[in-house]
ZAMARGU-4260 file (C-alpha; in steps of 0.2 Angstrom, whole numbers, plus 5000, padded with zeros to 4 digits):
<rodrens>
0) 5000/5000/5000 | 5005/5018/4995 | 5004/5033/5007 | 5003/5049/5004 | 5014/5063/5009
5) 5002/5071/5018 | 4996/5055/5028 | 5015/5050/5032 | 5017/5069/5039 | 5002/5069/5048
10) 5007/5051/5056 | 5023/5057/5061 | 5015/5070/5070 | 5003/5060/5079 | 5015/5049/5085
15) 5026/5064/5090 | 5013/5072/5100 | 5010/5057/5109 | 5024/5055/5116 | 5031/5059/5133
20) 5034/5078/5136 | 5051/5075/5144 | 5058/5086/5156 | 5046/5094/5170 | 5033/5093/5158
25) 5019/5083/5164 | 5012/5068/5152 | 4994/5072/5160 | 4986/5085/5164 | 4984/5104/5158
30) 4997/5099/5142 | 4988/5083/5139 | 4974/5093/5130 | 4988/5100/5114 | 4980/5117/5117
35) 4991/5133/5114 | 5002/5137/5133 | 5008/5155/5134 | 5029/5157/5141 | 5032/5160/5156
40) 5036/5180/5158 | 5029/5197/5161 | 5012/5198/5169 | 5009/5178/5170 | 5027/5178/5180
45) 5020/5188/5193 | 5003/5181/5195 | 5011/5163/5197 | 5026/5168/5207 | 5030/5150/5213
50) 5025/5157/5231 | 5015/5155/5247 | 5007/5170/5254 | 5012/5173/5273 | 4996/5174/5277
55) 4994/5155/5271 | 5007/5149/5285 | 5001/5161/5299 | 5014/5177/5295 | 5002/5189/5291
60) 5008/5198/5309 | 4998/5213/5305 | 4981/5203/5300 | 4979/5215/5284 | 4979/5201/5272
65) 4959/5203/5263 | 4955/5190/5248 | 4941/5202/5242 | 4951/5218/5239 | 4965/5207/5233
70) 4966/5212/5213 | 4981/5198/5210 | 4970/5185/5216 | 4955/5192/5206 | 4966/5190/5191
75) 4973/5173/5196 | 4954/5166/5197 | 4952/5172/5181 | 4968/5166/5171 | 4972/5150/5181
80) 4969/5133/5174 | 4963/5127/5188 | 4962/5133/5206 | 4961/5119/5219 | 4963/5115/5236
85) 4976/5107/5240 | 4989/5099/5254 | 5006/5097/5252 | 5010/5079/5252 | 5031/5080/5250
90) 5045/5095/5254 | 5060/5092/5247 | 5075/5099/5246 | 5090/5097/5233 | 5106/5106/5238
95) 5113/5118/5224 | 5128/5126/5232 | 5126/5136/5247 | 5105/5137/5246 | 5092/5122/5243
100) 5077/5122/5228 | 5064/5115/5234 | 5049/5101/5225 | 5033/5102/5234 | 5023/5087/5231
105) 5002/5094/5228 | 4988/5081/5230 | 4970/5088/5226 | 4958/5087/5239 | 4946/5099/5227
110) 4942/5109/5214 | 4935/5124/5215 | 4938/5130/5197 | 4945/5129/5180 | 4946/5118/5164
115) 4962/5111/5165 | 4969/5104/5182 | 4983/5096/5185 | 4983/5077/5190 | 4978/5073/5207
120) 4995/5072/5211 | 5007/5083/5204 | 5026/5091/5208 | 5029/5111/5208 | 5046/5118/5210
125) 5052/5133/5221 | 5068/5140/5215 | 5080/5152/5228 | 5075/5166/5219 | 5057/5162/5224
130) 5049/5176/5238 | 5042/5158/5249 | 5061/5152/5248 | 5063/5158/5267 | 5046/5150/5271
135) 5051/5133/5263 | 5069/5136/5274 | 5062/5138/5290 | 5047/5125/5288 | 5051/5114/5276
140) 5044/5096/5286 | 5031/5107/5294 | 5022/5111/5278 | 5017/5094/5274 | 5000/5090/5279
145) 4995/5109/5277 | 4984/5114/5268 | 4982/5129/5254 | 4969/5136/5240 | 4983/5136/5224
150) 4980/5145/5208 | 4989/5135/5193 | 4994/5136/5176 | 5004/5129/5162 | 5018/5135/5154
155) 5029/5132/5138 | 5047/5133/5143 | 5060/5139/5127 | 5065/5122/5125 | 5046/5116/5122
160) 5042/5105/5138 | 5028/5113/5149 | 5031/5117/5165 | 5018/5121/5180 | 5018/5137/5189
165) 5008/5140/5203 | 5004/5153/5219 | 4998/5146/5235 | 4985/5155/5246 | 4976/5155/5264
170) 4963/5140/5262 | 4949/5149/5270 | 4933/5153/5269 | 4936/5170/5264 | 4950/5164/5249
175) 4936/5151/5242 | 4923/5166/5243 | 4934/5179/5233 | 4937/5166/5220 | 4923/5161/5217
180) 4917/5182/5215 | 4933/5182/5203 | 4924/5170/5194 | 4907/5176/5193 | 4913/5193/5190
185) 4924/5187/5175 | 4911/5177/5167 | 4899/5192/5167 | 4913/5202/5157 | 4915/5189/5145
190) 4896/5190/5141
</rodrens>
């Protein structure tokens, strides 16, 4: 039997974008569904910062932390794949020279939102350059178990794997509320 060019191509294709992601990419999940993933810089790098709020691990000394008047955690609603509550299964730390990175292993209790979580059980990465990198420093065991509201999104790196960004927030009653306001308020303006 003769094939066509156009068939071989588009065979070649299929079996390439089968195929494991490599790297930090995930082989389920938000890349799973070969939709277009913006690179991660400018306005997405600060809305998933790769942090914890202090608020979320009790150092919010001055109590000013509000959800509701909170415009980067609007946007997050609004621009995440999926924002889930989570705990933190794992903490660990890979020494780099003088400082540690950290991988914080995220199970799913819920989701609260979005079309594109993550598996139940996925890895994120915290770098030294990350705000929370003192956080994960000084509590590094004590973190797992805890819970936290995380806002998440996909990313294509240069090289072409994806990659997981996230921000992890307060889980409470007032975080689930503003999310789900951020939500609301967005679909309205897409209408």
């Amino acid at each position: 039997m003769v094939r066509s060019l156009p068939t071989v191509a588009l065979a070649a294709a299929l079996a390439l974008s089968l195929g494991g992601t490599g790297g930090c990419g995930p082989s389920t999940g938000p890349g799973a569904k070969s939709r277009p993933l913006p690179a991660y810089a400018g306005r997405a790098a600060d809305l998933f910062d790769d942090s914890i709020d202090p608020a979320a691990v009790g150092m919010d000394f001055d109590r000013g932390y509000t959800p509701r008047a909170d415009p980067m955690l609007r946007e997050r609603s609004q621009v995440s794949d999926a924002v889930l509550r989570v705990k933190i299964a794992t903490v660990t730390g890979k020494k780099d020279g003088p400082e540690a990175s950290y991988q914080l292993g995220l199970h799913i209790i819920e989701k609260l939102t979005g079309k594109s979580p993550p598996p139940d059980d996925f890895t994120v990465a915290v770098s030294k350059a990350s705000e929370s990198h003192g956080i994960l420093k000084n509590f590094e065991g004590r973190l797992v178990g805890y819970p936290f509201v995380a806002f998440v999104r996909e990313f294509v790196r240069p090289d072409g794997d994806h990659e997981v960004h996230f921000h992890l927030s307060p889980d409470t009653k007032e975080v689930k509320a503003a999310v789900n306001d951020a939500v609301v308020l967005g679909e309205a303006y897409a209408k």
